[in-house]
PDB file with one MODEL, atoms N, CA, C and O in Angstrom:
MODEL        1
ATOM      1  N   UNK A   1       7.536 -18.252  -4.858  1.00  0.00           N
ATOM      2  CA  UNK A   1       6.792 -17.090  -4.442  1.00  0.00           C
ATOM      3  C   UNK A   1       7.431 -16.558  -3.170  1.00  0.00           C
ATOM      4  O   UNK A   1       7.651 -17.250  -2.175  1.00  0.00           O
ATOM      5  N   UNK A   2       7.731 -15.163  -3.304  1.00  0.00           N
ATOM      6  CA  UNK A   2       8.404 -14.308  -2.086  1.00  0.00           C
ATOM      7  C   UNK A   2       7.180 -13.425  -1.458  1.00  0.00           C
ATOM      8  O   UNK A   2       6.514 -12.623  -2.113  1.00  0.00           O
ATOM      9  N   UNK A   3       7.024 -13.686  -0.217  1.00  0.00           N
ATOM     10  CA  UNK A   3       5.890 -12.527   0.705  1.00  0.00           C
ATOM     11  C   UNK A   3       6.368 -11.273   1.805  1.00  0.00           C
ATOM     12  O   UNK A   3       6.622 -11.686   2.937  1.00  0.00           O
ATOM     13  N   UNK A   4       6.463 -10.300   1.658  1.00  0.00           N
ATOM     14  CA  UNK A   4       6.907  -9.387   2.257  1.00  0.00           C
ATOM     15  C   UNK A   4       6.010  -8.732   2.913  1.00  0.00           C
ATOM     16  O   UNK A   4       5.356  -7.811   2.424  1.00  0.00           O
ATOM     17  N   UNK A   5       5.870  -9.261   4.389  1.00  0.00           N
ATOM     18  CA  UNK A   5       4.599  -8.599   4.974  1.00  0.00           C
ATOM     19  C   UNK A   5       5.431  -7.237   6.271  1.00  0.00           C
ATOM     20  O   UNK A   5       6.546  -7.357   6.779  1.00  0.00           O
ATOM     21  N   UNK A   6       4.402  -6.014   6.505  1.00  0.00           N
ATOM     22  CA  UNK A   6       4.711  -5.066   7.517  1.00  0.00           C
ATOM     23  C   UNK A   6       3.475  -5.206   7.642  1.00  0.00           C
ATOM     24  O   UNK A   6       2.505  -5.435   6.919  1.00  0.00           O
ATOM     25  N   UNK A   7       3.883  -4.869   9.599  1.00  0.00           N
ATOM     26  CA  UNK A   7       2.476  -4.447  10.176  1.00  0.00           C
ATOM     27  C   UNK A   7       2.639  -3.051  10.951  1.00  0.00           C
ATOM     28  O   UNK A   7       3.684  -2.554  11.371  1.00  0.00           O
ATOM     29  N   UNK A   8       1.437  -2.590  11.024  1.00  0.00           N
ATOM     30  CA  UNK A   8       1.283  -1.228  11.258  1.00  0.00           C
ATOM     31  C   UNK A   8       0.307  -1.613  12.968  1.00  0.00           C
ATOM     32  O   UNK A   8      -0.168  -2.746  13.050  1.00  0.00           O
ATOM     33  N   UNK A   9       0.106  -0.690  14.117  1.00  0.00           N
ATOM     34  CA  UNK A   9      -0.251  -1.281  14.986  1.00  0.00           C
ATOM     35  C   UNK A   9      -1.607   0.106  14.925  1.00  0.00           C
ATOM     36  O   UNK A   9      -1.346   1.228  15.359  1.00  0.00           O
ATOM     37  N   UNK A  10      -2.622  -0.148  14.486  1.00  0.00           N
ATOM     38  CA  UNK A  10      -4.292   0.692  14.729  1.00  0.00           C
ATOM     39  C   UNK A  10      -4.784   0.661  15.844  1.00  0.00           C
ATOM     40  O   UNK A  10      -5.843   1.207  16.155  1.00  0.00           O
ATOM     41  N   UNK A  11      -3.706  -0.308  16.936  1.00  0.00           N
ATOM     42  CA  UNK A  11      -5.277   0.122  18.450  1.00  0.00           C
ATOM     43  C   UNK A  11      -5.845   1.285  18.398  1.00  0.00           C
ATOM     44  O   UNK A  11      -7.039   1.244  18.101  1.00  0.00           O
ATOM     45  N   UNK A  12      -5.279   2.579  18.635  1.00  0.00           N
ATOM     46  CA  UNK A  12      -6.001   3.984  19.111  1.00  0.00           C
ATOM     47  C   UNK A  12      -6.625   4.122  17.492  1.00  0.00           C
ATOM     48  O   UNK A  12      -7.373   5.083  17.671  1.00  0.00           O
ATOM     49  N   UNK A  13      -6.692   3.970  16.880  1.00  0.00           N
ATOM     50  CA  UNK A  13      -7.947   4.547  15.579  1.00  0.00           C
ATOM     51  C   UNK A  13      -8.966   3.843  15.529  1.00  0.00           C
ATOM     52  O   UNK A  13      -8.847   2.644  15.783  1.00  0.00           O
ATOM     53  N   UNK A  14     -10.200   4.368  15.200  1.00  0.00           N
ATOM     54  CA  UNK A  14     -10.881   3.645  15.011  1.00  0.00           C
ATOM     55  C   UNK A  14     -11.334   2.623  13.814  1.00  0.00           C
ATOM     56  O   UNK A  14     -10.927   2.753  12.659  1.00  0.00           O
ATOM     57  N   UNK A  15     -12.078   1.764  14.168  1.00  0.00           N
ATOM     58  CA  UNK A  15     -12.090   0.642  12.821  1.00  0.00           C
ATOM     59  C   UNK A  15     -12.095   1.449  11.440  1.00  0.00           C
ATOM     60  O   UNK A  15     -11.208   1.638  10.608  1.00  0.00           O
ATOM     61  N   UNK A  16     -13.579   1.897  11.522  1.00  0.00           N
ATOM     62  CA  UNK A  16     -13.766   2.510  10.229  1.00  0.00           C
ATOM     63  C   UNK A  16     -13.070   2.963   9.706  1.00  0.00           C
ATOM     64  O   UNK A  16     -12.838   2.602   8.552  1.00  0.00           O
ATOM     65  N   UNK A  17     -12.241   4.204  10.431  1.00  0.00           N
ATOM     66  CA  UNK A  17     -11.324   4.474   9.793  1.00  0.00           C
ATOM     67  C   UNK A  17      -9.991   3.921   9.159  1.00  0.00           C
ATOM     68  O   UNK A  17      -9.238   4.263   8.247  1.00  0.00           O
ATOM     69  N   UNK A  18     -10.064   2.858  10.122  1.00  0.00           N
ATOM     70  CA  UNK A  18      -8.773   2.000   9.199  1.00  0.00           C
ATOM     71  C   UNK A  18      -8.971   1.092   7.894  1.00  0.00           C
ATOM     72  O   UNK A  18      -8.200   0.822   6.972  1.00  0.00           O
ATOM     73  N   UNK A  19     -10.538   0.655   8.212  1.00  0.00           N
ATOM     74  CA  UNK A  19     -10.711   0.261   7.165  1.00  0.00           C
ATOM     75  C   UNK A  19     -11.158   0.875   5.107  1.00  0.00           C
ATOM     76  O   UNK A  19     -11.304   0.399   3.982  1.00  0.00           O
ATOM     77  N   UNK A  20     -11.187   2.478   6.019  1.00  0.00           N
ATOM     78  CA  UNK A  20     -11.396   3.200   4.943  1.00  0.00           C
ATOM     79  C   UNK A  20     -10.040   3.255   4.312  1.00  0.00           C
ATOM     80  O   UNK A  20      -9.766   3.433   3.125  1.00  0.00           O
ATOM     81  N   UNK A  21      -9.349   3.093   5.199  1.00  0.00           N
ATOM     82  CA  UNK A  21      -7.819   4.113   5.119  1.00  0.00           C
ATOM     83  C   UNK A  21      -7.076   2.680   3.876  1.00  0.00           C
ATOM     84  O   UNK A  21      -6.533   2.898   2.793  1.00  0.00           O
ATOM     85  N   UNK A  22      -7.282   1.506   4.439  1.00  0.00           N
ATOM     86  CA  UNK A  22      -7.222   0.471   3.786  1.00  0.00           C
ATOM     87  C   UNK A  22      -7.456   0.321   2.459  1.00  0.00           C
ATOM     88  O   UNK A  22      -6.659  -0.113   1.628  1.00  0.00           O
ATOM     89  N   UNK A  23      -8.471   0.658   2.294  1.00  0.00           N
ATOM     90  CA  UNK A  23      -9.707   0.733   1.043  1.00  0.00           C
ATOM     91  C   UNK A  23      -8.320   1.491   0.398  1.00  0.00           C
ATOM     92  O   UNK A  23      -7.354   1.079  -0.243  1.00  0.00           O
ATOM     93  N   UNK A  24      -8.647   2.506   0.793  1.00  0.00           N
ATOM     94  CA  UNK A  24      -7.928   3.797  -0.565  1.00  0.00           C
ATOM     95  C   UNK A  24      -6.718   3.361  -0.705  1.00  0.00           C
ATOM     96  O   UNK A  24      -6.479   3.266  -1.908  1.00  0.00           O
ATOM     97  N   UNK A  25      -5.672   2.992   0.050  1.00  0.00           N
ATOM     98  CA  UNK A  25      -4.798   2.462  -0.320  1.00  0.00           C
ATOM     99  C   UNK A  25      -4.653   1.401  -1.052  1.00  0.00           C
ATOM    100  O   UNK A  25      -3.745   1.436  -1.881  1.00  0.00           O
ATOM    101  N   UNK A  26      -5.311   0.442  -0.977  1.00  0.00           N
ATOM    102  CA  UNK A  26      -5.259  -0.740  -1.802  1.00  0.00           C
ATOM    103  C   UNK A  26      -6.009   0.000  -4.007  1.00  0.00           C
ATOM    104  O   UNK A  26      -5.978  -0.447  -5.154  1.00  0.00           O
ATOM    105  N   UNK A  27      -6.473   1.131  -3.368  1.00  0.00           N
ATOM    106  CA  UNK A  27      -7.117   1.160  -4.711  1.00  0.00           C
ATOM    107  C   UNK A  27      -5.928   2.631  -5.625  1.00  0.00           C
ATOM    108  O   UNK A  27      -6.060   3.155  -6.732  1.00  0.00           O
ATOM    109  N   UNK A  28      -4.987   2.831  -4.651  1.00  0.00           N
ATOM    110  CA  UNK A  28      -4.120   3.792  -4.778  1.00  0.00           C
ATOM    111  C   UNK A  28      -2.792   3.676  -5.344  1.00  0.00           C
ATOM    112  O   UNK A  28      -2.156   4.419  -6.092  1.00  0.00           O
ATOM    113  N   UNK A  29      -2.484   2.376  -4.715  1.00  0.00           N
ATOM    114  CA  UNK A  29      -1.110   1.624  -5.225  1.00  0.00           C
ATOM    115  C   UNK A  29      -1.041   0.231  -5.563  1.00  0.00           C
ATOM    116  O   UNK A  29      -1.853  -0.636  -5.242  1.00  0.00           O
ATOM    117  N   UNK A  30      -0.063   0.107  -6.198  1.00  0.00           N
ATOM    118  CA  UNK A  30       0.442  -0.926  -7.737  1.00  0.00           C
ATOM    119  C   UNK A  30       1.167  -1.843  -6.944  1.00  0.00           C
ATOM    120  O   UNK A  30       2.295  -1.435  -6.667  1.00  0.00           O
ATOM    121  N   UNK A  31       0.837  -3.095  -6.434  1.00  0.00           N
ATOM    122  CA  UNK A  31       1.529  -4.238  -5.847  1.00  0.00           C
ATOM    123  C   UNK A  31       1.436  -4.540  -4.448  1.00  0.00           C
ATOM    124  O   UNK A  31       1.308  -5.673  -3.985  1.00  0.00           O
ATOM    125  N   UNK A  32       1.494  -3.672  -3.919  1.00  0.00           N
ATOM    126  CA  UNK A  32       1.122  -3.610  -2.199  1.00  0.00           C
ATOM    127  C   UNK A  32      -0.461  -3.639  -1.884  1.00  0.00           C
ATOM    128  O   UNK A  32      -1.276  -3.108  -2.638  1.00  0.00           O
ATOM    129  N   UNK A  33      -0.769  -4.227  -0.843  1.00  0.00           N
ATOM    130  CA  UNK A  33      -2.462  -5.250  -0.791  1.00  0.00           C
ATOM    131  C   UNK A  33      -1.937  -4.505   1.188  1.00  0.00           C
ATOM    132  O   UNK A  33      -1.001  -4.779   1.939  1.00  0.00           O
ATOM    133  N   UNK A  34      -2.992  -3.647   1.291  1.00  0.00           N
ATOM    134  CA  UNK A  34      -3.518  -3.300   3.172  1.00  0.00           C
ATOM    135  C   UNK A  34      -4.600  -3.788   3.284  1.00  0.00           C
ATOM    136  O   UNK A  34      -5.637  -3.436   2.722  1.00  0.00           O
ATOM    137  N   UNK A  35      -4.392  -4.883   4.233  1.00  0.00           N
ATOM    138  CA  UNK A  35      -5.391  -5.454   5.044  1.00  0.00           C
ATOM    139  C   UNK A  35      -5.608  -5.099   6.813  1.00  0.00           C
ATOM    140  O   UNK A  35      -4.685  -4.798   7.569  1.00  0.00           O
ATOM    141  N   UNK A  36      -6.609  -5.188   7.081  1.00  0.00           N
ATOM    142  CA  UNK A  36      -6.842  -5.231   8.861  1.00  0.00           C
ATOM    143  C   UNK A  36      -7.319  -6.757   9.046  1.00  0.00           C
ATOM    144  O   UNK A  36      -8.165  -7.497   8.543  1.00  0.00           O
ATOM    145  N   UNK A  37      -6.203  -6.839  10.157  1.00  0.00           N
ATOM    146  CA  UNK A  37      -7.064  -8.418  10.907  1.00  0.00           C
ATOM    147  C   UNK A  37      -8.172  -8.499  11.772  1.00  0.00           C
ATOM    148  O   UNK A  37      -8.861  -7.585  12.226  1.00  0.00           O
ATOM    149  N   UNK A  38      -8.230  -9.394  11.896  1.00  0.00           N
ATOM    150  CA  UNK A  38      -9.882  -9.236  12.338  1.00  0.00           C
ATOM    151  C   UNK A  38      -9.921  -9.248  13.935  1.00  0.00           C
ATOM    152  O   UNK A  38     -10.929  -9.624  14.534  1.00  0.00           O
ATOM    153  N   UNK A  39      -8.986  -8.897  14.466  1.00  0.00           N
ATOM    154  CA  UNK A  39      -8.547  -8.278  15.621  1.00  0.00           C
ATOM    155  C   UNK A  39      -8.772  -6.787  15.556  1.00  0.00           C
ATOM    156  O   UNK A  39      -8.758  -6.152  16.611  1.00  0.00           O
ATOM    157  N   UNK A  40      -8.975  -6.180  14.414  1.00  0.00           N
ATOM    158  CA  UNK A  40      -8.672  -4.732  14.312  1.00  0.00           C
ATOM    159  C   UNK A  40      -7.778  -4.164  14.875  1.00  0.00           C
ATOM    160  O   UNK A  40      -7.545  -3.148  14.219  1.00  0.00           O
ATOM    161  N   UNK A  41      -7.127  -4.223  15.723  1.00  0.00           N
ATOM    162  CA  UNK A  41      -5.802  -3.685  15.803  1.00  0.00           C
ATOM    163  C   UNK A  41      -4.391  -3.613  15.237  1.00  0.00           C
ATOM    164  O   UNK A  41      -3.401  -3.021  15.668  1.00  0.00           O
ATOM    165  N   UNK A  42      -4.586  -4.487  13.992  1.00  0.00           N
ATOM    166  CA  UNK A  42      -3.512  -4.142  13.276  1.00  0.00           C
ATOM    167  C   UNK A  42      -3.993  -4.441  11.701  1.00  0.00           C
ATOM    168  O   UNK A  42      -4.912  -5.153  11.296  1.00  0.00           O
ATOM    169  N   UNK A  43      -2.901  -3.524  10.872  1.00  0.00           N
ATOM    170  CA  UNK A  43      -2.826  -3.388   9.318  1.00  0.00           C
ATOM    171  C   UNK A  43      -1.690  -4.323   8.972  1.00  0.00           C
ATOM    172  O   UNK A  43      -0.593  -4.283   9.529  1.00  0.00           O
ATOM    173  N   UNK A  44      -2.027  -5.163   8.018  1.00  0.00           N
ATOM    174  CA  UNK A  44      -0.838  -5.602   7.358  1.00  0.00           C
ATOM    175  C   UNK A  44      -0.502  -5.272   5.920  1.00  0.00           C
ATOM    176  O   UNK A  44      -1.498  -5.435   5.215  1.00  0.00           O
ATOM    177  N   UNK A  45       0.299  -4.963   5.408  1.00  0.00           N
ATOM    178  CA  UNK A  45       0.387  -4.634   4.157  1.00  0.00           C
ATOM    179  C   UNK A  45       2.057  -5.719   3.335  1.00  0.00           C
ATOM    180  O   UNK A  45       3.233  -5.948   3.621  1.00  0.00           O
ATOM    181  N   UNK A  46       1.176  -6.005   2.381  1.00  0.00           N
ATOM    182  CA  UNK A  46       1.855  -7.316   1.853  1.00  0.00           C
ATOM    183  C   UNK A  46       2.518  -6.925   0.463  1.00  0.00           C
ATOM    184  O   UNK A  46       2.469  -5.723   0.199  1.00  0.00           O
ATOM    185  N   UNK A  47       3.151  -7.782  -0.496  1.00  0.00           N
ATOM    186  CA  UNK A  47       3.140  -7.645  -1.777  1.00  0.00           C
ATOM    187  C   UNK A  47       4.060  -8.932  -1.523  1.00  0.00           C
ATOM    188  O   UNK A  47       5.003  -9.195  -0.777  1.00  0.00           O
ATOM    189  N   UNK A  48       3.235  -9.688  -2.629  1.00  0.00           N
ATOM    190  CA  UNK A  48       3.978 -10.824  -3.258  1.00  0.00           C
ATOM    191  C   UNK A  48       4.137 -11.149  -4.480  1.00  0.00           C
ATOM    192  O   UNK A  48       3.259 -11.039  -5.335  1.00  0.00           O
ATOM    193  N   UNK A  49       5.585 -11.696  -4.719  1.00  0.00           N
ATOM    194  CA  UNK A  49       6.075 -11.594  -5.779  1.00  0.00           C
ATOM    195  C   UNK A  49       6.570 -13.094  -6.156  1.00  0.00           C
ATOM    196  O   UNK A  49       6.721 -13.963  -5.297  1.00  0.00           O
ATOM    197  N   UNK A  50       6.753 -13.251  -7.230  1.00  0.00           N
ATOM    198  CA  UNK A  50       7.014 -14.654  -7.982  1.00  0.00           C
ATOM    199  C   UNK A  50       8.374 -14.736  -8.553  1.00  0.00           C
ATOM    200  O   UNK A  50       8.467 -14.615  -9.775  1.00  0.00           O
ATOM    201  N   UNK A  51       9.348 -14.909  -7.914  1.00  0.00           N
ATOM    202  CA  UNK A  51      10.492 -15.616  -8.497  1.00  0.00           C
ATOM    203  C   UNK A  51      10.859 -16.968  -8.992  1.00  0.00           C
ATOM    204  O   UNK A  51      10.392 -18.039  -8.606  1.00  0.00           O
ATOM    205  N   UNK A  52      12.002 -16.711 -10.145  1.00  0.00           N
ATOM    206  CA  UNK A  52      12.110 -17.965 -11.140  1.00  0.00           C
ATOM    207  C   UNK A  52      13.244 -18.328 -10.489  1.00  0.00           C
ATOM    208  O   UNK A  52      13.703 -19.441 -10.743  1.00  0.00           O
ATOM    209  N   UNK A  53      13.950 -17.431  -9.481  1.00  0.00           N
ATOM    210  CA  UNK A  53      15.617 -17.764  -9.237  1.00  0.00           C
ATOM    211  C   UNK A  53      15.470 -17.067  -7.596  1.00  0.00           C
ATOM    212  O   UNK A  53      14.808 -16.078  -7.280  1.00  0.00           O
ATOM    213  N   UNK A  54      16.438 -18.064  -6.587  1.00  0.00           N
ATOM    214  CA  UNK A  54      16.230 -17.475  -5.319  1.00  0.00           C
ATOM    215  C   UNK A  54      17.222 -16.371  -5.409  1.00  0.00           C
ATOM    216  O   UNK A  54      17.133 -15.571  -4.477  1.00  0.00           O
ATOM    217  N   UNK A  55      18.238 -16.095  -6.380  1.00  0.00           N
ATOM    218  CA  UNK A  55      18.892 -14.530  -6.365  1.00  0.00           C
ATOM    219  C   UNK A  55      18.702 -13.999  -7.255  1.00  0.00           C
ATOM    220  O   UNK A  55      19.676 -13.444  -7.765  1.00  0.00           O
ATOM    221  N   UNK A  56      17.284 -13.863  -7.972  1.00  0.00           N
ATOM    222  CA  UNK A  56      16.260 -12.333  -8.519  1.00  0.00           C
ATOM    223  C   UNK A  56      15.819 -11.622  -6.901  1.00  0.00           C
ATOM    224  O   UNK A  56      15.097 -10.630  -6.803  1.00  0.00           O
ATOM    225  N   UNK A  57      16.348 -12.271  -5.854  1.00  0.00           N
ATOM    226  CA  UNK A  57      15.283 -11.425  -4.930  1.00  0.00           C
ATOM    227  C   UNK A  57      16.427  -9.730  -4.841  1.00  0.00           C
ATOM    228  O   UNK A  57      15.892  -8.649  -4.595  1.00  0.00           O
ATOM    229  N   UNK A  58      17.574  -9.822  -5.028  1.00  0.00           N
ATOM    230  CA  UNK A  58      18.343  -8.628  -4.548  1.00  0.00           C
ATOM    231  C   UNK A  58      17.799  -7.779  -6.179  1.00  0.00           C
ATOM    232  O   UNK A  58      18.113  -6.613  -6.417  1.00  0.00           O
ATOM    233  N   UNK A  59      17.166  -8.429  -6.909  1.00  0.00           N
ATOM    234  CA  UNK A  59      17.150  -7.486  -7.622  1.00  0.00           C
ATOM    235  C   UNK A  59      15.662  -6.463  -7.512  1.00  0.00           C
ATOM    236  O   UNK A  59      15.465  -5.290  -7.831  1.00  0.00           O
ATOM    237  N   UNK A  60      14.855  -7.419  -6.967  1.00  0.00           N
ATOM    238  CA  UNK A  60      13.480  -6.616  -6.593  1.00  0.00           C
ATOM    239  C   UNK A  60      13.209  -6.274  -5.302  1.00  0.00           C
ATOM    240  O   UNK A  60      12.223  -5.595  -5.015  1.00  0.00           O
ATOM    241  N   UNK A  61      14.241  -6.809  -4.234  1.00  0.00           N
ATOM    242  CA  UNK A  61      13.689  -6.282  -3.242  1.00  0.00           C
ATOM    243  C   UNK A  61      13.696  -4.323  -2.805  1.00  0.00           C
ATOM    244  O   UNK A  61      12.929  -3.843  -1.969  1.00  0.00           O
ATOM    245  N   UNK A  62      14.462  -3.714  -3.393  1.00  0.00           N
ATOM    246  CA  UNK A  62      14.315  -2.041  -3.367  1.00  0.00           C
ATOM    247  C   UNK A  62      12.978  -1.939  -4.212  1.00  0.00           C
ATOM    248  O   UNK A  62      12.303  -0.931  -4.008  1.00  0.00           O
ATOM    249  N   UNK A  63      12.641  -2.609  -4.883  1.00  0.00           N
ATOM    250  CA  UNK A  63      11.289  -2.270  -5.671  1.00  0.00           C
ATOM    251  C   UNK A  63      10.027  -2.695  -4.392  1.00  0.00           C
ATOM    252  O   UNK A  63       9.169  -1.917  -3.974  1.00  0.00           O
ATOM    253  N   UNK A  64      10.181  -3.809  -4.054  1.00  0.00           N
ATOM    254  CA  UNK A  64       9.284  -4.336  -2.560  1.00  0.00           C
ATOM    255  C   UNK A  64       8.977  -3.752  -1.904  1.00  0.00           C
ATOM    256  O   UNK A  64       7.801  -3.649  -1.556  1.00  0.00           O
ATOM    257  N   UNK A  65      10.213  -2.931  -1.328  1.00  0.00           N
ATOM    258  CA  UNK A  65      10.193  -1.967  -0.083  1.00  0.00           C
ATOM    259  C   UNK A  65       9.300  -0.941  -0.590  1.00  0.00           C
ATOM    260  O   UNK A  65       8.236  -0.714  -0.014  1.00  0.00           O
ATOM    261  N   UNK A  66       9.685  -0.257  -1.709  1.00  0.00           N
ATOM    262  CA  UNK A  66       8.772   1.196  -1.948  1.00  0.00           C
ATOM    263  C   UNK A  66       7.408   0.522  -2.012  1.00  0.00           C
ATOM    264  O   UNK A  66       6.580   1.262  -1.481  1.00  0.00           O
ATOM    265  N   UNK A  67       6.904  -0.523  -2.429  1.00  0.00           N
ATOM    266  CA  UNK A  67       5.893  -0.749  -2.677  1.00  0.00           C
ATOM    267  C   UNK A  67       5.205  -0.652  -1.479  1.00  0.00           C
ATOM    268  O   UNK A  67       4.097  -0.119  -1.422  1.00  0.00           O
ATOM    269  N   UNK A  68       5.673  -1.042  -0.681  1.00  0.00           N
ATOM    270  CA  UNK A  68       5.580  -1.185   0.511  1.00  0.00           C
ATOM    271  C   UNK A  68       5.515   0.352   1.421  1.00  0.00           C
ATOM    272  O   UNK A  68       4.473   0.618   2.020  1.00  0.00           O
ATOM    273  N   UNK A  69       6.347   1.030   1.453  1.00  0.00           N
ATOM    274  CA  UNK A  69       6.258   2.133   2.000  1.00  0.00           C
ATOM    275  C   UNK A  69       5.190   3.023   1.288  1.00  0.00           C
ATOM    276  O   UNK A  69       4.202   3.500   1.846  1.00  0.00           O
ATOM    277  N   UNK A  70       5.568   3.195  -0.176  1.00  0.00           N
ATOM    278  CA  UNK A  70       3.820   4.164  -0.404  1.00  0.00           C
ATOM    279  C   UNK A  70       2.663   3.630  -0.362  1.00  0.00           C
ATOM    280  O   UNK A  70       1.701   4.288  -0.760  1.00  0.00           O
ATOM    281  N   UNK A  71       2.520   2.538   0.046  1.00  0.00           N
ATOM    282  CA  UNK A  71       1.643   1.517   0.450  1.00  0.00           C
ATOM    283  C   UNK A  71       1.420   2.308   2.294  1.00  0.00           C
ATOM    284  O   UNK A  71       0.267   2.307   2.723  1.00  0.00           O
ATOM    285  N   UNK A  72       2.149   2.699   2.890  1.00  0.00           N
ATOM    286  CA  UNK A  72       2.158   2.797   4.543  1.00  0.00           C
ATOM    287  C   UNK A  72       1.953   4.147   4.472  1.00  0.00           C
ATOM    288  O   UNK A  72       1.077   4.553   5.235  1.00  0.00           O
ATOM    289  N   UNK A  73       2.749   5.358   3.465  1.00  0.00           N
ATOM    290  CA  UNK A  73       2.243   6.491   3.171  1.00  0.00           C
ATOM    291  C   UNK A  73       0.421   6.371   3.161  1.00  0.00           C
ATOM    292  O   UNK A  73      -0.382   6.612   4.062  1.00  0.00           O
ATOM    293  N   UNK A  74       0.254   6.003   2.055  1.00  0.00           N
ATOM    294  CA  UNK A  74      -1.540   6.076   1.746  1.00  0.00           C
ATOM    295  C   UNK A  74      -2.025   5.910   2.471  1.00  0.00           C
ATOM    296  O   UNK A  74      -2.938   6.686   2.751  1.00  0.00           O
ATOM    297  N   UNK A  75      -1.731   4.671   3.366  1.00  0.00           N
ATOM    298  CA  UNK A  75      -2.750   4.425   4.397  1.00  0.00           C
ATOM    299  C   UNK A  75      -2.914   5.304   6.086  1.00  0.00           C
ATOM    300  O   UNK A  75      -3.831   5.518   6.879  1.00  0.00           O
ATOM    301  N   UNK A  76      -1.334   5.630   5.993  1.00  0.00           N
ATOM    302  CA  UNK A  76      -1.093   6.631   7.281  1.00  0.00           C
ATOM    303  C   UNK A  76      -1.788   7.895   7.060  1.00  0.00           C
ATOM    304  O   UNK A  76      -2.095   8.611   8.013  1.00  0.00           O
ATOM    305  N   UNK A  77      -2.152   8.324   5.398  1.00  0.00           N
ATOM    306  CA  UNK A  77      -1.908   9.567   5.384  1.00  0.00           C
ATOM    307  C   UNK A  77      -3.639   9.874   5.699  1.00  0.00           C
ATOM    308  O   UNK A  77      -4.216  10.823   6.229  1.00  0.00           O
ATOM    309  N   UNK A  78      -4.146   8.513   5.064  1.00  0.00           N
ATOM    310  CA  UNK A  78      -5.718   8.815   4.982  1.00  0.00           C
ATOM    311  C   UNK A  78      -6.252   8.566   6.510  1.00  0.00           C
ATOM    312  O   UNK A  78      -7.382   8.953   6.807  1.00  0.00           O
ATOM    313  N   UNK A  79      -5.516   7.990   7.360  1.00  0.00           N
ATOM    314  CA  UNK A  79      -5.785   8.137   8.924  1.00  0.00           C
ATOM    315  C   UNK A  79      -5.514   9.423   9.617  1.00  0.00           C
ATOM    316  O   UNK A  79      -5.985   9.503  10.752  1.00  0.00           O
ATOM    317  N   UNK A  80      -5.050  10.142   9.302  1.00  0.00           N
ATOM    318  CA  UNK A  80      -4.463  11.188   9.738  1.00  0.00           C
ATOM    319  C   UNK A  80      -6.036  12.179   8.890  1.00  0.00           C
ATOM    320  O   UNK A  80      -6.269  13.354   9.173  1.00  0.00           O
ATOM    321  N   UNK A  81      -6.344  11.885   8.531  1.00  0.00           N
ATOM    322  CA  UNK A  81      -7.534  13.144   7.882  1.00  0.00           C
ATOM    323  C   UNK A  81      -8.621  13.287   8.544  1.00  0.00           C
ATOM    324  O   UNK A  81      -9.464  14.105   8.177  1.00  0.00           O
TER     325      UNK A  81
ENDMDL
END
């Protein structure tokens, strides 16, 4: 199992809103999981994946990343509203 975590830094927003922003994203996109720690000041957004071979990873990691970035889209975009 491969874990690809980014964090996003929420001090200046407020909770709710991150946790809304969270919400929709997680219900928006296919593999990528936004969470807030319970610090509230930060988002993490994950996707993990299951490899059979430690060099399948060059073959999914460009797939990871996007997952990952429209994963940071959704959630940036619904903070911003």
């Amino acid at each position: 199992m491969f874990e690809i975590i980014y964090g996003i830094n929420v001090s200046e927003i407020q909770i709710q809103k991150s946790l809304e922003a969270a919400n929709y994203a997680n219900r928006n996109c296919d593999g990528a999981s936004v969470c807030i720690l319970s610090d509230g000041k930060t988002a993490i957004i994950s996707v993990v994946t299951i490899l059979l071979k430690p060099k399948d990873f060059q073959t999914v990691f460009p797939t990871v990343v996007e997952m990952i970035e429209e994963a940071e889209s959704a959630f940036t975009s619904q903070l911003r509203k």
